[in-house]
DOMIDREN-966659 format. One line per 2 residues: number of its first residue (from 0); for each residue x, y, z of N, C-alpha, C. Coordinates in Angstrom, 1 decimal. Example, Ala and Ser with C-alpha at 12.3 -4.5 7.8 and 13.67 -1.06 7.14 Angstrom:
BEGIN
0> 13.2:-5.7:7.8:12.3:-4.5:7.8:13.2:-3.3:7.8  12.8:-2.2:7.1:13.7:-1.1:7.1:12.9:0.0:7.9
//
This chain:
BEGIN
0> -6.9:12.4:8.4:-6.9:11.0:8.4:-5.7:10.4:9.0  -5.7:9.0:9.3:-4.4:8.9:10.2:-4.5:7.2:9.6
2> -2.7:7.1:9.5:-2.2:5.5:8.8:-1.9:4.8:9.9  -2.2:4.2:10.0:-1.4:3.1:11.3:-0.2:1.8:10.5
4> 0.8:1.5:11.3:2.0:0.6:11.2:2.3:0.1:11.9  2.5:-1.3:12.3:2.8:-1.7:13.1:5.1:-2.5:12.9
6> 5.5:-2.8:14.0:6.9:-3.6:13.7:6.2:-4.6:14.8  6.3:-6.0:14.2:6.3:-6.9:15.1:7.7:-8.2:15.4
8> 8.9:-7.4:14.6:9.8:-8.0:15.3:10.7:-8.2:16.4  10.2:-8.5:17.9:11.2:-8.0:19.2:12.2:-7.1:19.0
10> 13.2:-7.9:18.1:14.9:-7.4:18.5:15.1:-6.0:18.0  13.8:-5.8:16.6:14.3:-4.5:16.2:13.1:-3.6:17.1
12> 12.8:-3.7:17.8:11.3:-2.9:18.4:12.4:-1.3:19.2  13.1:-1.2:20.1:13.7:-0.5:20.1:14.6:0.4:19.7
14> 15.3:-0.2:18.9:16.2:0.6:17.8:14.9:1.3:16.8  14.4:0.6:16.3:13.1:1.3:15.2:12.5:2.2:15.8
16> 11.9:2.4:17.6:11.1:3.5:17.9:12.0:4.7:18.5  13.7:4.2:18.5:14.2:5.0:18.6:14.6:6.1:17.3
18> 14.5:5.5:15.6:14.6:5.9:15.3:13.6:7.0:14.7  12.4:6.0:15.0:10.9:6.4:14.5:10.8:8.2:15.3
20> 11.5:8.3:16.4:11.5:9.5:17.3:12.4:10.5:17.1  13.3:10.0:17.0:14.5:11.1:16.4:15.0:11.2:15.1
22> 14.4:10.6:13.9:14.9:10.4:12.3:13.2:10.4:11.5  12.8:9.7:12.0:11.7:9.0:10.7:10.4:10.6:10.9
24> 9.9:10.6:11.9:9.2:11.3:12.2:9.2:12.5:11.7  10.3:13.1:12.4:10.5:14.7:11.9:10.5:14.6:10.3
26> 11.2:13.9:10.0:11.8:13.4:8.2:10.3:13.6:7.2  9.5:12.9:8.2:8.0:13.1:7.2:7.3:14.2:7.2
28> 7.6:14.8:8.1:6.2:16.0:8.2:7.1:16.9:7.6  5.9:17.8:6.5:6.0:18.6:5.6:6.1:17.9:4.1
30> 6.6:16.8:3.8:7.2:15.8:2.8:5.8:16.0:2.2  5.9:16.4:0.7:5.0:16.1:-0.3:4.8:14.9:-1.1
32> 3.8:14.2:-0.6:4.0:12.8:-1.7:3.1:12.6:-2.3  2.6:12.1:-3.5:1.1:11.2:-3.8:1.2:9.7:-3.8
34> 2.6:9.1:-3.5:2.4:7.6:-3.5:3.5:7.2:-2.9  3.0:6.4:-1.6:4.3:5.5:-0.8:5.1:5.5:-1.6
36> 5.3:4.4:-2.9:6.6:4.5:-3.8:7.8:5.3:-3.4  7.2:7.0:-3.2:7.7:8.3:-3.6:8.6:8.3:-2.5
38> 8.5:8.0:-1.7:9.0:8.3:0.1:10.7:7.2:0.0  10.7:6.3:-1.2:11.9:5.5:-1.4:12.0:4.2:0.0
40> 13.4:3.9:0.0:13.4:3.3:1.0:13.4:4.3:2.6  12.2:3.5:3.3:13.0:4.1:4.8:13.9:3.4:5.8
42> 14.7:3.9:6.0:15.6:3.3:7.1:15.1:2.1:8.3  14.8:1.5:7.9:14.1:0.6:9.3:12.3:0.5:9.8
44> 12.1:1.3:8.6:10.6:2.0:8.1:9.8:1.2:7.7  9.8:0.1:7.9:8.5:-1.1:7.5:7.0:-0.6:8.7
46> 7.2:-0.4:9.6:6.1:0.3:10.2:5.7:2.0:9.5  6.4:2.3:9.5:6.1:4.0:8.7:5.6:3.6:7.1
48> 6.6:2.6:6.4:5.5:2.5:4.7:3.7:2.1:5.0  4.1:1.3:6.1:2.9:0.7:6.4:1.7:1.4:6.6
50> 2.1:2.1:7.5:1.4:3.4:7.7:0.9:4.7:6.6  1.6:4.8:5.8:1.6:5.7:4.9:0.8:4.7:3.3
52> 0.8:3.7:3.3:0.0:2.8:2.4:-1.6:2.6:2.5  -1.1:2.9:4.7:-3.0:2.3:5.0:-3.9:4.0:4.8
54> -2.6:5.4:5.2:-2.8:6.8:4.8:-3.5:6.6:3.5  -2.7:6.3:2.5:-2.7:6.5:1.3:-4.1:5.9:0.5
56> -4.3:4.6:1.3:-5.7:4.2:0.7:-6.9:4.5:1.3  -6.9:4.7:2.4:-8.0:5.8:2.9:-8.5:6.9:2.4
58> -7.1:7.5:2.5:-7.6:9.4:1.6:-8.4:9.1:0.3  -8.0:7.4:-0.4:-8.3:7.6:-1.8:-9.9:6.8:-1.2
60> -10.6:6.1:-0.3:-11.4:5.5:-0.2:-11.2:3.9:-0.7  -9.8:3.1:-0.7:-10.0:1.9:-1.6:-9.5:1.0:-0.4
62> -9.7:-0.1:-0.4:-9.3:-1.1:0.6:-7.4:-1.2:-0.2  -6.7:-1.3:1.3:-5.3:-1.6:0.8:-5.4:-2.7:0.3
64> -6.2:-4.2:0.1:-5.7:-5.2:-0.9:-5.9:-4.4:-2.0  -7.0:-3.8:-2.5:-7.1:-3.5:-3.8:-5.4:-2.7:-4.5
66> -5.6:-1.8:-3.3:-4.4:-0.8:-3.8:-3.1:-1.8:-4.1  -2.7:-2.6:-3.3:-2.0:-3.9:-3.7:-2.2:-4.7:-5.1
68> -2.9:-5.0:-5.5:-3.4:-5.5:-6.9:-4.2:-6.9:-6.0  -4.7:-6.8:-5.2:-5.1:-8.0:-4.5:-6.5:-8.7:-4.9
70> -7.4:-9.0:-4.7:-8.4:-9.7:-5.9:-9.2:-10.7:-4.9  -8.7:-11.0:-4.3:-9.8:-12.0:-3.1:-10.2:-11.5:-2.3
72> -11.5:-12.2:-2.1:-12.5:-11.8:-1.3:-12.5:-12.8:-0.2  -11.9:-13.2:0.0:-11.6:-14.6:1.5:-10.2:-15.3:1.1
74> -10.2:-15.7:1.9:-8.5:-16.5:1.9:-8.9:-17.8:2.9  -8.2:-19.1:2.5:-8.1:-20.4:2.9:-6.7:-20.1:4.2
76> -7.3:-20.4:5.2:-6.1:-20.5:6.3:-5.8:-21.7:6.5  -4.5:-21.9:6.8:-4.1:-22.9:7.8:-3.3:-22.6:8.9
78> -3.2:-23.7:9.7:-3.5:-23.4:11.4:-1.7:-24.1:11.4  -0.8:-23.4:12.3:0.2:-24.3:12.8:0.4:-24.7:13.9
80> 0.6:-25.8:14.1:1.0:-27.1:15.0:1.9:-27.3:15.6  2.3:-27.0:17.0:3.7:-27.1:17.2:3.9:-28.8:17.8
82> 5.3:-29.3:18.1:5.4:-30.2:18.8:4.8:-30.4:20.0  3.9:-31.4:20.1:3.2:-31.9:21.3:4.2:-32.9:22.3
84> 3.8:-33.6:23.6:4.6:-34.2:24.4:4.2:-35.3:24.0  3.0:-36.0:22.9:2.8:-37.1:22.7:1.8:-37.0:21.4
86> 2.3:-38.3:20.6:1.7:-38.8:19.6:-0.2:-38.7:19.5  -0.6:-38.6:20.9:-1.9:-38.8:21.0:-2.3:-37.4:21.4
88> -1.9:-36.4:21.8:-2.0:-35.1:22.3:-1.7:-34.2:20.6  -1.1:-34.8:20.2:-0.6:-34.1:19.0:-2.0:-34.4:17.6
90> -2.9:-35.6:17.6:-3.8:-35.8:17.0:-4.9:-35.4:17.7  -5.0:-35.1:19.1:-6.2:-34.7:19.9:-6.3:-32.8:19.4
92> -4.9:-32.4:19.2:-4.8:-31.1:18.7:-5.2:-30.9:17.7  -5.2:-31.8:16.5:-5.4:-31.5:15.2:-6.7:-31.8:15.0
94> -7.5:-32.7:15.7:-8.6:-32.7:16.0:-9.5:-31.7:16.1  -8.8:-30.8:17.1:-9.9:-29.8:17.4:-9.8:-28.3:16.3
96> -8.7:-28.3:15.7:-8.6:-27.6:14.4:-9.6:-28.5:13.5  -9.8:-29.4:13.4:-10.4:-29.8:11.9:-12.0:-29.5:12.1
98> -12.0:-29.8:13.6:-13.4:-29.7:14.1:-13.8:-28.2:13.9  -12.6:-27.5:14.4:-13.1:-25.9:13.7:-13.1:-25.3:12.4
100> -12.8:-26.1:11.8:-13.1:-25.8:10.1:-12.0:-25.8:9.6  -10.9:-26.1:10.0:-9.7:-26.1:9.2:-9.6:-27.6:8.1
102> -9.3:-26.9:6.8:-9.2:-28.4:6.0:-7.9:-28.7:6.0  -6.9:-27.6:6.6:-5.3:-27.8:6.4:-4.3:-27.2:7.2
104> -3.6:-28.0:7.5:-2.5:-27.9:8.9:-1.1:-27.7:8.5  -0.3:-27.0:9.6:1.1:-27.2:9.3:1.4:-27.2:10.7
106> 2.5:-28.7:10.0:3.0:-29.4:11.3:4.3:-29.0:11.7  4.8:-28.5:12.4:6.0:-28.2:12.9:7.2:-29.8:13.0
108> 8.3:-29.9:12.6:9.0:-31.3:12.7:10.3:-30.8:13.1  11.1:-31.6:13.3:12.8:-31.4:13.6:12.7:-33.0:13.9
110> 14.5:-32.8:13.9:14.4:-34.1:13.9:14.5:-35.0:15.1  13.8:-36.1:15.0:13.5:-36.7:16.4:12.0:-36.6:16.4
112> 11.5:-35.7:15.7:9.9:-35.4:15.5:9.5:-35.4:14.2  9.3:-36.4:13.8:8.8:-36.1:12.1:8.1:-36.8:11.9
114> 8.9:-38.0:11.1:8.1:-39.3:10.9:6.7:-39.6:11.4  7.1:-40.3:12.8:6.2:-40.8:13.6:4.8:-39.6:13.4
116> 5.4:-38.3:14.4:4.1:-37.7:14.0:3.0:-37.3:12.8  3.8:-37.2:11.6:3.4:-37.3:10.4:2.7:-38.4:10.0
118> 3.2:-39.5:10.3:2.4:-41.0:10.1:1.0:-40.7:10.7  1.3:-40.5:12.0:-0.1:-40.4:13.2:-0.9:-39.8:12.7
120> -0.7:-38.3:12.1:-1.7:-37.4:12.2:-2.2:-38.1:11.0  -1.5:-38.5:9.4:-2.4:-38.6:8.4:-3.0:-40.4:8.7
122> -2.9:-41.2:9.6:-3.7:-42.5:10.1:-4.8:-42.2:10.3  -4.8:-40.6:11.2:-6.0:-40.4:11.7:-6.6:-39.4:10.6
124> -6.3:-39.2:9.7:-6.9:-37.6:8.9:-6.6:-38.2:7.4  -7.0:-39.3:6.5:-6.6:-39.3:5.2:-6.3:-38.5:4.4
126> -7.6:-37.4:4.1:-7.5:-36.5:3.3:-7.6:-35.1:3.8  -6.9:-34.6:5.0:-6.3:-33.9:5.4:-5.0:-32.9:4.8
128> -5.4:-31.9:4.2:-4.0:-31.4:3.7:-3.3:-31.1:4.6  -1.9:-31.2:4.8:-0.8:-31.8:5.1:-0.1:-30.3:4.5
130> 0.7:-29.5:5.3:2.3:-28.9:5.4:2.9:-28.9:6.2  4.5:-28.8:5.9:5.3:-29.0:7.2:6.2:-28.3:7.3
132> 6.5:-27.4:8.6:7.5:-26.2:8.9:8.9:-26.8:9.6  9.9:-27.4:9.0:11.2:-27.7:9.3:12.3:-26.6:10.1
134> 11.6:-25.3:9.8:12.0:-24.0:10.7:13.7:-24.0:10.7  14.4:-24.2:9.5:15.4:-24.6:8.8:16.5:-25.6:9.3
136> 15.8:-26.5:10.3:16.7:-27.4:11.5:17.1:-28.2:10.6  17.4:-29.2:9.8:17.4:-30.3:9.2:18.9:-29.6:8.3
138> 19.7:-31.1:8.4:21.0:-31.1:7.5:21.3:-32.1:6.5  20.4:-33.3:7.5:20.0:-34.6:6.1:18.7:-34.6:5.8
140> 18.9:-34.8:4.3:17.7:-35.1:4.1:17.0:-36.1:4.0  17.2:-37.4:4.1:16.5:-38.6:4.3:15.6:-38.7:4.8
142> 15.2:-37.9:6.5:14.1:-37.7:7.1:12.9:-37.2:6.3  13.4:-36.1:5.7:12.6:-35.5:4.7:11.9:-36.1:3.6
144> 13.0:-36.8:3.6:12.6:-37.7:1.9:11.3:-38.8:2.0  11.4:-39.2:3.3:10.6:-40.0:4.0:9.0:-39.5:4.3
146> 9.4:-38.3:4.6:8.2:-37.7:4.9:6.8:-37.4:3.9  7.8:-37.5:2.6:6.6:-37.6:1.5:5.9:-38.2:0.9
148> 6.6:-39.9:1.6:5.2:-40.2:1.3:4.1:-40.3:1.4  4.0:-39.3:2.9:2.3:-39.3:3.7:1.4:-38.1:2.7
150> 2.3:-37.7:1.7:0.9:-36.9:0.8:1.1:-35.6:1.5  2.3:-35.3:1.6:2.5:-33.9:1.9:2.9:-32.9:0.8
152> 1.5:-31.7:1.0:1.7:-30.6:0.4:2.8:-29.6:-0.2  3.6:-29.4:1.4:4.2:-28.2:0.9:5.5:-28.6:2.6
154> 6.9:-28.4:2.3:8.3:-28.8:3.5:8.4:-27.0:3.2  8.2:-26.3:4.6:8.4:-25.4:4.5:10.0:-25.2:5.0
156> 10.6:-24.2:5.1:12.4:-24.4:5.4:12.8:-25.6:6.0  13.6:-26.3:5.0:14.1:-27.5:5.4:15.0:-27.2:6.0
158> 16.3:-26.4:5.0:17.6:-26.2:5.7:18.0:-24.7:6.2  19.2:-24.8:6.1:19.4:-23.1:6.7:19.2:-22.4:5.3
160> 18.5:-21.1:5.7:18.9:-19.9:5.0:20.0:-19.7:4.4  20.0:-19.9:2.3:21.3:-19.5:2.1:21.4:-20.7:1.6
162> 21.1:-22.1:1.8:21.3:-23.0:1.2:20.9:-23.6:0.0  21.2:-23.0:-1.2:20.8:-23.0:-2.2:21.2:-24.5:-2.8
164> 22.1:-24.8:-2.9:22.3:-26.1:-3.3:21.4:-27.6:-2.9  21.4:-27.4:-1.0:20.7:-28.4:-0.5:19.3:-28.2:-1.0
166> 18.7:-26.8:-1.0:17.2:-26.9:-1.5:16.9:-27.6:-2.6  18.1:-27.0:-3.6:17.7:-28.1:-4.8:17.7:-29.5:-4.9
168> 18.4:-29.9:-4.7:18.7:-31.7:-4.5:17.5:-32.1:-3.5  17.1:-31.3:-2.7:15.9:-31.8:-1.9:14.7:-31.8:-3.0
170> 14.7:-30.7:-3.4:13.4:-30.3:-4.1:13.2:-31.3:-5.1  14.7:-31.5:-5.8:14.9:-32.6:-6.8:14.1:-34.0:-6.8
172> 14.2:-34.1:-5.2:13.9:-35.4:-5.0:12.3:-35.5:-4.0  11.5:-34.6:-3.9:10.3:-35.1:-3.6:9.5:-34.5:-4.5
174> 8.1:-35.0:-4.4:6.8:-34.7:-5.3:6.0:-33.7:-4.3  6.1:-33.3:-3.4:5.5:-32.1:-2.6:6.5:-30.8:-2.6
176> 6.0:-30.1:-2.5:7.3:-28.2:-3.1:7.7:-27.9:-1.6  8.8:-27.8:-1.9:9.7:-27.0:-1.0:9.5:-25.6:-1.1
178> 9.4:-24.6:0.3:9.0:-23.7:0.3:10.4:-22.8:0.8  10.6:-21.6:0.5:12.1:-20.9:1.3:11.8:-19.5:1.2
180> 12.0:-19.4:2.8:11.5:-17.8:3.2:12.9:-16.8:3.0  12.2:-15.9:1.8:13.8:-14.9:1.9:13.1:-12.9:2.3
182> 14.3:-12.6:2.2:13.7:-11.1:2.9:14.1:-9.9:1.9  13.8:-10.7:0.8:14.7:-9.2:-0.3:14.5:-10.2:-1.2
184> 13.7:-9.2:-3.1:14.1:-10.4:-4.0:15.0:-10.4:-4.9  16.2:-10.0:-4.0:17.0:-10.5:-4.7:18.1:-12.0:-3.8
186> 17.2:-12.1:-3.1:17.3:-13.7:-2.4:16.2:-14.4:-2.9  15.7:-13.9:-3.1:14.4:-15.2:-4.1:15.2:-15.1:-5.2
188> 15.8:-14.5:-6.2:16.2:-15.0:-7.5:17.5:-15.9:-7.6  18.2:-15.9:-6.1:19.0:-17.0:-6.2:18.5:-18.4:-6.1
190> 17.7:-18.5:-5.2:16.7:-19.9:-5.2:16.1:-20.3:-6.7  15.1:-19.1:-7.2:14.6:-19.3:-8.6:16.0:-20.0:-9.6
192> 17.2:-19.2:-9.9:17.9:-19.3:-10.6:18.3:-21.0:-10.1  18.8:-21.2:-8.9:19.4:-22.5:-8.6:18.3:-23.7:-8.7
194> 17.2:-23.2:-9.1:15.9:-24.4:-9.2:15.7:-25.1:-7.4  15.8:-24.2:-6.8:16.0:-24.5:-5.2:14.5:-24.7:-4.8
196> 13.6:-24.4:-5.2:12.0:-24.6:-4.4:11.0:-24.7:-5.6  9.5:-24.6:-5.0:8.4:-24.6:-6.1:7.4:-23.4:-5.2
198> 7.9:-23.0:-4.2:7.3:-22.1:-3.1:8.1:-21.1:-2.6  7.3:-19.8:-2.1:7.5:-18.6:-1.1:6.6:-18.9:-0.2
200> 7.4:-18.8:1.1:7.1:-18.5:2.3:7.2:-16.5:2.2  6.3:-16.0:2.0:6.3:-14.6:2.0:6.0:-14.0:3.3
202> 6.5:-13.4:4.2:6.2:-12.6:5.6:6.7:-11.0:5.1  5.6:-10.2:5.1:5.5:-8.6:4.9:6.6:-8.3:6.2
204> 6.1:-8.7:7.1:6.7:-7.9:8.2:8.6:-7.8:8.2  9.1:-8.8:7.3:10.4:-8.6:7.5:11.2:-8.0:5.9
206> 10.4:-7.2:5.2:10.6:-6.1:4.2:10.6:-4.9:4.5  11.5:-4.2:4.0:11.5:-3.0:4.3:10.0:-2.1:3.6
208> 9.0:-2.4:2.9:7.8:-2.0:1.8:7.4:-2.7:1.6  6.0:-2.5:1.6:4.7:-3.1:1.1:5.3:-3.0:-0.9
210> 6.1:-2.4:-1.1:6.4:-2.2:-2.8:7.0:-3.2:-2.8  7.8:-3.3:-2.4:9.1:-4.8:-2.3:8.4:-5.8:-2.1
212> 7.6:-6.3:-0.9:6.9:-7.2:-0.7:6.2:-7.6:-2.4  5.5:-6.6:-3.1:4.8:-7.1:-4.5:5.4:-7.0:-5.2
214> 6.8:-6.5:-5.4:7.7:-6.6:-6.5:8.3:-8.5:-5.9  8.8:-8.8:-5.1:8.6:-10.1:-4.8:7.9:-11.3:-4.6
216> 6.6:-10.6:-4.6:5.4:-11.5:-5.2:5.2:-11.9:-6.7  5.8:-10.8:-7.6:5.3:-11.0:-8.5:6.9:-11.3:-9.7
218> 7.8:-11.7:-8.8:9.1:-12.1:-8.9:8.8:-13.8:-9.0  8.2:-14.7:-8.1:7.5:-15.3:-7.4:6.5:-16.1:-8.8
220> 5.8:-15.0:-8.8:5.0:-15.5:-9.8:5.1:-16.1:-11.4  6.2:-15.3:-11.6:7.1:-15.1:-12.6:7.6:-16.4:-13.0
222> 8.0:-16.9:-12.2:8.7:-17.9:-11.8:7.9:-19.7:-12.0  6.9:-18.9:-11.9:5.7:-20.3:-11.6:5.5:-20.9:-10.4
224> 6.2:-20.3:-9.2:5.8:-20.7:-7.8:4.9:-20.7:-7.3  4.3:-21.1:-6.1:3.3:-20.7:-5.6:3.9:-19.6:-4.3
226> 2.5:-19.0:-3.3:2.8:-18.5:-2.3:2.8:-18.6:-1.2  3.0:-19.1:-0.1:2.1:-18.4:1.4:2.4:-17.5:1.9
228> 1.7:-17.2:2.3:1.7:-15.4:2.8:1.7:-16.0:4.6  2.7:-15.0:5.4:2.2:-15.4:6.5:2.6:-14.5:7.9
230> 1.9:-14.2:8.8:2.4:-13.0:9.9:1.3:-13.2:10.7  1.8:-13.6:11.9:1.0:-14.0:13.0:1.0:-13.2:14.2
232> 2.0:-12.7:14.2:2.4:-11.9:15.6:1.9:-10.3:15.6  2.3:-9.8:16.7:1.7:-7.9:16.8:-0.5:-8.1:17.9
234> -0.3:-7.0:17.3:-1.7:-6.5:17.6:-3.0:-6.0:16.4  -2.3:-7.1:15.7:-3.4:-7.0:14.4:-3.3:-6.2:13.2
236> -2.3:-5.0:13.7:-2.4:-4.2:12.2:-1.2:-4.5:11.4  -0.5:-5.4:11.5:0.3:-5.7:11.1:-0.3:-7.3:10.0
238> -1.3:-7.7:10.8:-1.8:-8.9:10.5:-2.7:-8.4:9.3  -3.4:-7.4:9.5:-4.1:-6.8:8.8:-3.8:-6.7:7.1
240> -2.8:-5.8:7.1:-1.8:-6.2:6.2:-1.0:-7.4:5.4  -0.8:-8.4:6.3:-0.9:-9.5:5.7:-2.1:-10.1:5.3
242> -3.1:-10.1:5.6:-4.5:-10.4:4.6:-4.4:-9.6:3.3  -3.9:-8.3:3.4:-4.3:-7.8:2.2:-3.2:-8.1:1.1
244> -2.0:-8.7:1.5:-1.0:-9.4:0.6:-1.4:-10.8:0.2  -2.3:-11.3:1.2:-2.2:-12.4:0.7:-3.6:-12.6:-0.2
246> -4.4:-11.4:-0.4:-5.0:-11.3:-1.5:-4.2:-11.3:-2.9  -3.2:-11.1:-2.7:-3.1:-11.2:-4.5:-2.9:-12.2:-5.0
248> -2.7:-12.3:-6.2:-3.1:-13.5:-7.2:-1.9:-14.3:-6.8  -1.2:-14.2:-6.9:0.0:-15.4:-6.5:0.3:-16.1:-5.5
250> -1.0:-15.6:-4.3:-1.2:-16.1:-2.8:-2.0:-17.7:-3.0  -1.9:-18.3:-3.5:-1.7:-19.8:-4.0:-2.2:-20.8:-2.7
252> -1.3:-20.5:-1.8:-1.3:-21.6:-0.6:-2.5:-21.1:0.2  -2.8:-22.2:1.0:-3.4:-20.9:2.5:-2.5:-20.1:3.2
254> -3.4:-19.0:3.9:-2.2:-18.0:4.8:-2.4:-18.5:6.1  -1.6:-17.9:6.9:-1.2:-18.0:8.1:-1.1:-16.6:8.8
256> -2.4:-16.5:9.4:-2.4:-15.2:10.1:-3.3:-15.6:11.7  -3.4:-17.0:12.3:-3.8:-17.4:13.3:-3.4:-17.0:14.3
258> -2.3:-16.5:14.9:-1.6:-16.4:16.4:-1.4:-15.1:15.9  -1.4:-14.6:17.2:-1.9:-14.6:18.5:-3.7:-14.9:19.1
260> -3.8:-14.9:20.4:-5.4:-14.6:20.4:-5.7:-13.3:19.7  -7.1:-13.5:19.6:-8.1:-12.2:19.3:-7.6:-11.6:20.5
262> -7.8:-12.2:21.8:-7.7:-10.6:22.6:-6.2:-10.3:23.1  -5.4:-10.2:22.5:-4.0:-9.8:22.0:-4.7:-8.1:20.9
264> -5.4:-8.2:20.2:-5.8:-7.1:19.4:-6.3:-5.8:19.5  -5.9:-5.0:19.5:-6.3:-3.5:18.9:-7.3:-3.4:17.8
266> -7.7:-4.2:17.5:-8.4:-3.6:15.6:-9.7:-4.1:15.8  -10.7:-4.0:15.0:-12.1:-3.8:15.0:-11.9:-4.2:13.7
268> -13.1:-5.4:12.9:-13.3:-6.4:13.6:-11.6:-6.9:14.0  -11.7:-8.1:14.6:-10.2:-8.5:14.9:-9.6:-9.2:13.7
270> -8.3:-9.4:13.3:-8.1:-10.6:12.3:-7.8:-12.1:12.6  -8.3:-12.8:11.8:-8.2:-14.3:11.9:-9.0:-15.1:11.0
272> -8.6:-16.0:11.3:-10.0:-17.1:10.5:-11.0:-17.5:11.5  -12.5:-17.7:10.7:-13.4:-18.6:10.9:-13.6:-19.2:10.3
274> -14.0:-20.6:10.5:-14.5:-22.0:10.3:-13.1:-22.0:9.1  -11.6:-21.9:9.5:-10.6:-22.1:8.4:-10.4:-21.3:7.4
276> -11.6:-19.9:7.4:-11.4:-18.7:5.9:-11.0:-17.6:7.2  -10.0:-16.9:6.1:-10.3:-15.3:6.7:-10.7:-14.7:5.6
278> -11.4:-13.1:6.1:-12.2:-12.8:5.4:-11.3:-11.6:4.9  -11.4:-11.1:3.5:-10.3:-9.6:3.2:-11.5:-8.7:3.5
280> -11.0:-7.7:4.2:-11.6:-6.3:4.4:-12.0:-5.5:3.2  -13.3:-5.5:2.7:-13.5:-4.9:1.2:-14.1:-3.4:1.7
282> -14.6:-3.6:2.6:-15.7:-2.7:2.6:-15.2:-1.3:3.5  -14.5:-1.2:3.9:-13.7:0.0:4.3:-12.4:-0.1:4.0
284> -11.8:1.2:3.7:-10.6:1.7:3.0:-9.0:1.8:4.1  -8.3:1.4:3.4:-7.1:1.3:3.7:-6.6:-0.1:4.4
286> -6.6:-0.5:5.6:-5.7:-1.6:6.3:-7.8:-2.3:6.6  -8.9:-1.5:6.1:-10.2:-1.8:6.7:-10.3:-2.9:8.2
288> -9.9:-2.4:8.9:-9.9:-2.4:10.5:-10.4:-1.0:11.5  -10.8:-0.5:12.3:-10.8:0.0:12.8:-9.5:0.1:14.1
290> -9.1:1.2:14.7:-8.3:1.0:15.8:-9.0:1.0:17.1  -8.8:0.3:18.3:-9.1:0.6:19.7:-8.4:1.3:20.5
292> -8.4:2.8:19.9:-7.3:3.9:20.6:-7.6:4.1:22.2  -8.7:3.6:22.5:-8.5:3.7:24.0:-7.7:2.6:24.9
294> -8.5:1.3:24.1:-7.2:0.1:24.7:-5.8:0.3:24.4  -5.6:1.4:23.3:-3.5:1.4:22.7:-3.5:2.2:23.8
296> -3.8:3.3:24.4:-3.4:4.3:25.2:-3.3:4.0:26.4  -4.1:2.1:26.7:-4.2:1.7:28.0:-2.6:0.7:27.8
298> -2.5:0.3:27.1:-1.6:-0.3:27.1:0.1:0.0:26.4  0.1:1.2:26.1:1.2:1.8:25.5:1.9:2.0:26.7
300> 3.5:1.6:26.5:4.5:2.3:27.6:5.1:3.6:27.0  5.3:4.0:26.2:5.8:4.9:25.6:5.2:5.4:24.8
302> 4.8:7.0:24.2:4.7:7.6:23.3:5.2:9.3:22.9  4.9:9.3:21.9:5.6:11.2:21.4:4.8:11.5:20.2
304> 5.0:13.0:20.2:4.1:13.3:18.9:5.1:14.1:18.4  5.4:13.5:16.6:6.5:14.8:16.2:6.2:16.3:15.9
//
């Protein structure tokens, strides 16, 4: 049987397949294990646990959400929105998401772009659920403060990473949750501890383990927060993966597994939403995708076999 992993962060894409070739590879073969857990941390190894998780639930026959503690059978997406060149291009966009079944958007803002477009979209969309990705640019919060009262959901990173103080006084002061993406939890328990948010922005792809990822989900939960689960980039099996995290119980919000296109993908069926759901893979075991090994071998620059 064979695990697939994917790394879909650029900067580390070379250093990781350099190590993947001369460290990780050799390091596994012969290695006795019966459970990812067992294998510890790997060095740069978020594609290799990955892989050995989607191994691992296969050999047993169980879908990796299950093996995750995962429990949904579909998941609520939402679609993100980047800055448009105008107020009317930017509702003509959200338009065509709602028309595709989406009940809920996230709007990308900074400042110079918030307000106004926030006003616009909810003039045109009343009962439109409303989130917003501040992508940590923001130093005042007044803009922010402003922004709630169009009946917004969820301010995804307002400030920089690390800013534990400003999240709280933000958080303090609106009726919609503040969300903060951390990569280890023991950066979510600074946030928890400083009363900094009411949300996780959760992305698999930037943990070293699928174990970490659910030990911080359920850090998370602990807590009384909510989730979103979210990983848009790669060739699907990485996305894959994020469906099956954001099956678990503490995946709260909608996910965010829209971008790239379908035909960006390797996997069978492809991942995404329709009519605004994606659907979790129950019915075959492990990452339940198939691979298109002839399109990877068309499009691979490099490969080795350890």
């Amino acid at each position: 049987m064979t695990g697939w992993g994917e790394v879909v962060e650029p900067p580390l894409l070379e250093k990781v397949w350099a190590g993947l070739e001369e460290v990780l590879a050799p390091a596994l073969i012969g290695v006795d294990w019966e459970h990812p857990d067992e294998l510890g941390e790997i060095p740069g190894g978020s594609a290799v646990d990955m892989a050995c998780w989607d191994l691992w639930a296969r050999m047993r026959g169980v879908p990796l959400a299950h093996a995750l503690g995962g429990s949904r059978t579909s998941l609520t997406a939402t679609v993100r929105i980047g800055a448009e060149r105008s107020l009317e291009s930017l509702v003509a966009r959200v338009n065509r998401q709602v028309c595709g079944g989406y009940s809920h958007v996230t709007l990308d803002v900074q400042p110079g772009w918030d307000v106004e477009p926030v006003r616009a979209v909810r003039a045109a969309y009343p009962g439109l659920a409303i989130s917003l990705d501040a992508q940590g640019g923001y130093t005042d919060m007044e803009a922010l403060i402003a922004l709630d009262s169009y009946g917004i959901a969820v301010i995804e990173r307002p400030f920089a990473s690390g800013d534990v103080a400003g999240h709280a006084e933000l958080q303090d002061r609106l009726s919609a949750a503040v969300a903060v993406e951390v990569r280890s939890e023991d950066d979510l328990v600074d946030y928890v501890t400083g009363h900094a948010a009411r949300a996780l922005l959760l992305r698999p792809s930037h943990f070293s383990s699928l174990s970490r990822v659910r030990r911080t989900h359920d850090r998370a939960v602990s807590a009384g927060w909510d989730i979103l689960c979210a990983g848009g980039q790669g060739t699907g099996v990485a996305r894959a993966a994020t469906v099956a995290v954001a099956s678990m119980p503490g995946c709260t919000l909608p996910c965010d597994v829209t971008q790239p296109p379908r035909s960006a993908q390797i996997v069978t069926p492809p991942v995404g939403a329709s009519g605004g759901v994606v659907a979790v893979p129950l019915t075959q075991p492990g990452l339940g995708h198939s691979i298109d090994e002839a399109r990877l071998a068309r499009l691979a620059k490099a490969s080795f076999r350890a």
